[in-house]
N, C-alpha and C positions, 0 to 999 in steps of 0.2 A: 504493500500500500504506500509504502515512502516513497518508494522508485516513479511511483504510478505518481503519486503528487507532485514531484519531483521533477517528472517529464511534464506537467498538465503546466505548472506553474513556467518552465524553460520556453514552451511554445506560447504560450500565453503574455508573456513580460515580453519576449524578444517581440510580436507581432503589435502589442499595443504600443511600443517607443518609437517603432518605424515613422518615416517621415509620410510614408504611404497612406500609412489607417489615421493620422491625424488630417491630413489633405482630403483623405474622401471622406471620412465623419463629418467636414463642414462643408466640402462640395456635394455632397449626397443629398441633400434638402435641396438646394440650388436646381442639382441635375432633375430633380426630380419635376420640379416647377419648369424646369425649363421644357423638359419633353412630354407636358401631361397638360399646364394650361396656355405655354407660349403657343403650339400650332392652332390650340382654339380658337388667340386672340390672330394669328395670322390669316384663318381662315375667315373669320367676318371682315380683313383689313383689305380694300381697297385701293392699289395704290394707285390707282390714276385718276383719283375723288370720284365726281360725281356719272354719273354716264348721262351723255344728252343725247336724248333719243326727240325721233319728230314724228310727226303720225300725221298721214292722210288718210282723213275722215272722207270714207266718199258716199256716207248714207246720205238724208237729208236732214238738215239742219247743223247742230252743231252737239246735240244732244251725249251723245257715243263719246269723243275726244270730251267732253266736259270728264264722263263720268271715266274716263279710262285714267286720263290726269290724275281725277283724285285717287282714282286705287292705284297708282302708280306714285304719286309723293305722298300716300298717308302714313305717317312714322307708326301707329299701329296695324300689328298681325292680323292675317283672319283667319277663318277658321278654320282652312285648309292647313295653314300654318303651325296652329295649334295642331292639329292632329297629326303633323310631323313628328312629335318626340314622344318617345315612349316605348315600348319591348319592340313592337313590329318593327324598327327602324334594323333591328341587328339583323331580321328574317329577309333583308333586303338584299339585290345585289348590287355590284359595285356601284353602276350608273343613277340604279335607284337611292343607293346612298348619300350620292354627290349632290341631286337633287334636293333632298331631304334637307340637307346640311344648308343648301341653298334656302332654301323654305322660310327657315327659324331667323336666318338672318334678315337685316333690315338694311335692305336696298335702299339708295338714293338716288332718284331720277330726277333730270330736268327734263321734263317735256313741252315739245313745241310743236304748235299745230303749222300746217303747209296745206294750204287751198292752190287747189287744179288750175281755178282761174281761166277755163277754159281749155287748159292745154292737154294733151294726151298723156295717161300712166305714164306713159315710156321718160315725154321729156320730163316730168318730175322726176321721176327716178336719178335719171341721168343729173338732174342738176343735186340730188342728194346725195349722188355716187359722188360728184365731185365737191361737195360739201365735206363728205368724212375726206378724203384723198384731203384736202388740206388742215384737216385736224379740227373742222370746226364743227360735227358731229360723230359720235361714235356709233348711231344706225339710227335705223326707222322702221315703222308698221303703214304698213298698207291693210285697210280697213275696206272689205270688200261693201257694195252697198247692198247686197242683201243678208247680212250678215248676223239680221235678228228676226227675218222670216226664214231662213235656211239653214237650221242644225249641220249642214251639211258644209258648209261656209267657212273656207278656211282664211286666217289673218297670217300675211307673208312677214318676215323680220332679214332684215338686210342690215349688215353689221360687221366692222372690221374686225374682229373677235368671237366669232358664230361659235368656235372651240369653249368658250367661258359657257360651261352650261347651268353655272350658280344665276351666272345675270338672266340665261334665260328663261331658266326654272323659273326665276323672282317676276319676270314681265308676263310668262306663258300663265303662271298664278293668278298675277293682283287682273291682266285682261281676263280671264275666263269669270273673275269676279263683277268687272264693270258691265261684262257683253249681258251675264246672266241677272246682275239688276234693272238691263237695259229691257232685256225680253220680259221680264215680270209687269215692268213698266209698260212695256207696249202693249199687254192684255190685260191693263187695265189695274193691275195691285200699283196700292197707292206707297209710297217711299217708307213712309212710316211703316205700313206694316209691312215691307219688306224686313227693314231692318228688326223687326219683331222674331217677323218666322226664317229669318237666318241667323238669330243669334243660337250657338254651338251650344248643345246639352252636357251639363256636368255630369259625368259617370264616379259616385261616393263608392267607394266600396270597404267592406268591412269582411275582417277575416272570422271563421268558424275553428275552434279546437277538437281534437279527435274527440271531445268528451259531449261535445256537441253545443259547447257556449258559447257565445257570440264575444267577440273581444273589441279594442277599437278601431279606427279607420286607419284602413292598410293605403300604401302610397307606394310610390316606384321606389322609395329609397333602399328598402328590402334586395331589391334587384341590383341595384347600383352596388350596395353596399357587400352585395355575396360576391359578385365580380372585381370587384374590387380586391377583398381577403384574398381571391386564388389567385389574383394575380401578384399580390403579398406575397404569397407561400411561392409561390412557380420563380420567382428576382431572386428571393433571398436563397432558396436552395439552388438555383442553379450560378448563385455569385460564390456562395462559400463552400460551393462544391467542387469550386475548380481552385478554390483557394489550397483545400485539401491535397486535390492533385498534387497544384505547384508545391507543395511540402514537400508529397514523398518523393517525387521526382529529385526536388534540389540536393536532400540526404542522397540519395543513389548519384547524382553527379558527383557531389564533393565527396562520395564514400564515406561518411562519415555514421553512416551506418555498419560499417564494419569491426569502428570503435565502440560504438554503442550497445551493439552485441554480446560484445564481452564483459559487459556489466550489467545488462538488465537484456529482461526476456525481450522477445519480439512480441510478442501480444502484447504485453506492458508498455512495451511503446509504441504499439501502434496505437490501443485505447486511449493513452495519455494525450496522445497529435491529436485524436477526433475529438477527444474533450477539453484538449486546449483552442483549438482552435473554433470551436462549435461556442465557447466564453468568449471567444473576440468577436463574433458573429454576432452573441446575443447582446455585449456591450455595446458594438455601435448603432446594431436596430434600438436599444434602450433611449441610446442618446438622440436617435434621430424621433421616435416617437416621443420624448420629452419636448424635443422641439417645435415638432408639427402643431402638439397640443399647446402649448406655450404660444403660438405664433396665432392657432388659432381659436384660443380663449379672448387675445387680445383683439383679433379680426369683429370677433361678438361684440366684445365691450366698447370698442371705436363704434360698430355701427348702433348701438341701443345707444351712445350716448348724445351719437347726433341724430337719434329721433327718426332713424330707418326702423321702418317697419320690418319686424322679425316673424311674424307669423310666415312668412312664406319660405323662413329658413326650413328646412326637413331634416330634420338628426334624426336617425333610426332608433327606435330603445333597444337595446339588446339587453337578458338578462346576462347575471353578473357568473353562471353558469356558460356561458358563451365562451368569455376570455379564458376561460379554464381549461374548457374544448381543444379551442385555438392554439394554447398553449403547448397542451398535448400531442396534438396531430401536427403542431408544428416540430417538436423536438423528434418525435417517431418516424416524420418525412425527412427530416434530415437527418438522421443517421443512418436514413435505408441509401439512401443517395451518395451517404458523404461516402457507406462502406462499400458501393458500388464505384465511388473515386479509386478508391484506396487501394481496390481490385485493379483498376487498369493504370493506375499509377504503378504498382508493385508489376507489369508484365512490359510498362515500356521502358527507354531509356533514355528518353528526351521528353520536353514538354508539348511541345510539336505532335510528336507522335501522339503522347497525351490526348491532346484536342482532337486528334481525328478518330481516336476509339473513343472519345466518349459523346461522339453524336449522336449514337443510339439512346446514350439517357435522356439529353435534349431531346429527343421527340419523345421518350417518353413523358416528359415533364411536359411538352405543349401537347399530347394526349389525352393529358388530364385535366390540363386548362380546356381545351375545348368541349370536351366530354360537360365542361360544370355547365353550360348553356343548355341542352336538354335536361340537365337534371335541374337548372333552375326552371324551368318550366313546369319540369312534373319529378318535384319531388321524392315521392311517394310511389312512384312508378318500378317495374320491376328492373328497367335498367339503372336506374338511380342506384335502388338496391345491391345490384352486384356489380357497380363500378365502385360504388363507396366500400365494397366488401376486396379488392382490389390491394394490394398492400402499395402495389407503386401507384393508385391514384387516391387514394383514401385520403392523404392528405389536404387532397382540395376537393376533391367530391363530398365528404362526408361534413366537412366544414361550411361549405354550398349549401347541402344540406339544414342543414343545423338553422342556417341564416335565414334561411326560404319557407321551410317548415317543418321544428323539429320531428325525427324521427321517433319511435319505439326508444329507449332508453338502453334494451337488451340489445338494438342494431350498430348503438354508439359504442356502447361495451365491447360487441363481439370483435368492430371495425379496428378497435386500440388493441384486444389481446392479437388479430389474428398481425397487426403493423409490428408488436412488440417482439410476437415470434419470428417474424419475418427477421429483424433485426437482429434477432440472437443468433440465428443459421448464417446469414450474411456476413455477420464480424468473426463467426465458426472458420467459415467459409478464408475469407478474408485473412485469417492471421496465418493460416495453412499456408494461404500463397504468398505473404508479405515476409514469410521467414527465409524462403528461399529467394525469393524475385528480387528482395532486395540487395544482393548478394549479387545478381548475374546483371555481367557488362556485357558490351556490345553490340547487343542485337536484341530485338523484340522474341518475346518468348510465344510461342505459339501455342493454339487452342488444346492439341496432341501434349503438350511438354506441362500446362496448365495441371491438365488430366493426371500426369504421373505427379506432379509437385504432391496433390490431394492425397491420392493413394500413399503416397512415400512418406507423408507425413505421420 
């Protein structure tokens, strides 16, 4: 047990003094912001400001360009826009996503109307072709004039940027809004009660427990909030899983595993490197979750104290049975992973080589990231079931779970004992080949050479 602390404390002190783990403990919050809300703020960011679009109105009067104008500069959403966010946006594909993303955002339009004046399509066209070609329009609509007796009625968009399908998405929307108040109007419904029977229905919903009680009103954050954990659990084992690697790799370059041998067991150190370094793992997610929380308690208290209104904040409640879960399946996911490092750290002899066995664990870890999307869906389902029963995805399936809608209590249990024996056969497994692998230079040990290590041990 001395030799064991001994080793736990060497890997442990040498990794937290590095100039490395002090540089990304404080870039780590940073990187994080940077890759999670900078593309968001990029993706509503504009950079050529406003776009001026012109429209020829060719119905009669002026009616149509009135109302297309306002659904094109009104700084609020409608209700197509609202029904943009929410689970079905993930069940999208790509082009429907990009759309989507266009949707929610709030376009800026100048629009300007252009009268025929007698003259043919063609020459308007032409003088608004050379309008954009000098930079002083970026496109226009062509408004056919039967456009609200014929469903069938298509509106033409010419545009130096046709590829931007956010801007189109956003003009393709707010017009299908103006045409469709335009035809209600033409049969006769009066403005008002337009705006009545197109205002969007709130859908409350409220969760039911297996016991059959009714609890309070559920919200998307549930959803946000399960995808979120797995993608938690999926960063942090596959960052300190390669940390692992790069350990045992480095001892087998410097040899200095060979000194090490002669004073303490190979289990004993290899247990000691996964639990030293599994302490520097948990130290800096500590520090980084102190911060998040610190950064935003204070985001709270700035906005309640200049009198923003917080009710539309959504914090999920979790009970305090949850973080204990988390806790769990996250130490069992990472020692099933780190002794599956340790495994092909101990057969290669570079860290190179390293990286390319261990892409197989990489998919397995985004296996189980993607598997949590049907199981946030359904639960409760029989695949849920025997993914969270899974030892290499248990850790994010079962956690998914938990977040979405607890299981059986006896499915939680079984999910940890069956992660914890997985664990114990894997570091079995594991110290078998770490005794000899460590030891052999020059060449990658192969699948056959693996096979006799076990046996011979």
């Amino acid at each position: 047990m001395r030799k064991l602390l001994a080793v736990m404390k060497r890997e442990y002190v040498q990794r937290v003094r590095t100039k490395f783990f002090i540089v990304m403990t404080i870039l780590g919050p940073l990187m994080l912001f940077v890759f999670t809300i900078v593309p968001g703020l990029l993706i509503g960011y504009k950079a050529g400001g406003d776009t001026r679009l012109a429209v020829i109105d060719q119905t009669e009067g002026t009616k149509v360009f009135e109302s297309i104008q306002r659904s094109l500069t009104a700084k609020d959403r409608d209700e197509s826009d609202s029904q943009a966010v929410g689970p079905n946006v993930v069940n999208a594909n790509t082009n429907e996503r990009v759309k989507t993303a266009g949707r929610v955002l709030r376009g800026r339009f100048q629009v300007y109307q252009v009268q025929a004046a007698g003259r043919s399509i063609d020459d308007v066209r032409r003088e608004l072709n050379e309008r954009i070609r000098r930079d002083e329009l970026d496109g226009y609509l062509i408004v056919p004039p039967d456009i609200l007796k014929n469903s069938e009625s298509k509106t033409a968009y010419h545009g130096r940027n046709v590829s931007d399908v956010i801007t189109r998405g956003q003009i393709e929307n707010r017009l299908n809004r103006a045409i469709r108040r335009e035809r209600l109007v033409a049969q006769g419904v009066k403005e008002e009660e337009i705006d009545a029977l197109s205002k969007p229905v709130d859908l409350v919903a409220y969760s039911v427990d297996e016991k059959g009680q009714e609890g309070g009103q559920a919200t998307g954050a549930g959803f946000i909030m399960a995808f979120i954990i797995a993608f938690l659990i999926y960063i942090s084992i596959l960052m300190y899983g390669q940390v692992v690697l790069g350990a045992i790799v480095e001892e087998k370059e410097t040899r200095i595993a060979e000194i090490l041998f002669s004073s303490v067991r190979s289990s004993t150190l290899m247990v000691g490197k996964l639990i030293g370094v599994s302490l520097v793992a948990l130290t800096q997610l500590g520090i980084w979750t102190l911060a998040f929380a610190l950064v935003s308690l204070y985001g709270v208290g700035m906005l309640a104290s200049q009198g923003a209104g917080m009710s539309d904040v959504d914090i999920p409640k979790l009970p305090a049975s949850f973080f204990i879960y988390f806790f769990l399946f996250f130490v069992v996911g990472y020692f099933i992973y780190a002794a599956i490092y340790v495994l092909i750290g101990s057969m290669v002899t570079t860290t190179q080589e390293g990286g390319q066995l261990a892409m197989p664990v990489v998919f397995l870890l985004m296996a189980g990231l993607y598997m949590a999307f049907p199981v946030i869906r359904s639960p409760n389902s029989s695949f849920a079931l025997w993914v969270s029963m899974v030892p290499f995805f248990a850790p994010v399936t079962m956690v998914v779970r938990i977040v979405s809608q607890p299981p059986p209590f006896w499915q939680i249990l079984l999910s940890l004992v069956i992660c914890v024996v997985t664990v114990v056969l894997l570091l079995w497994l594991a110290s078998k080949i770490y005794r000899i692998g460590m030891l052999m230079y020059g060449k990658r040990a192969t699948i056959p050479e693996v096979m006799r290590w076990i046996r011979q041990a």
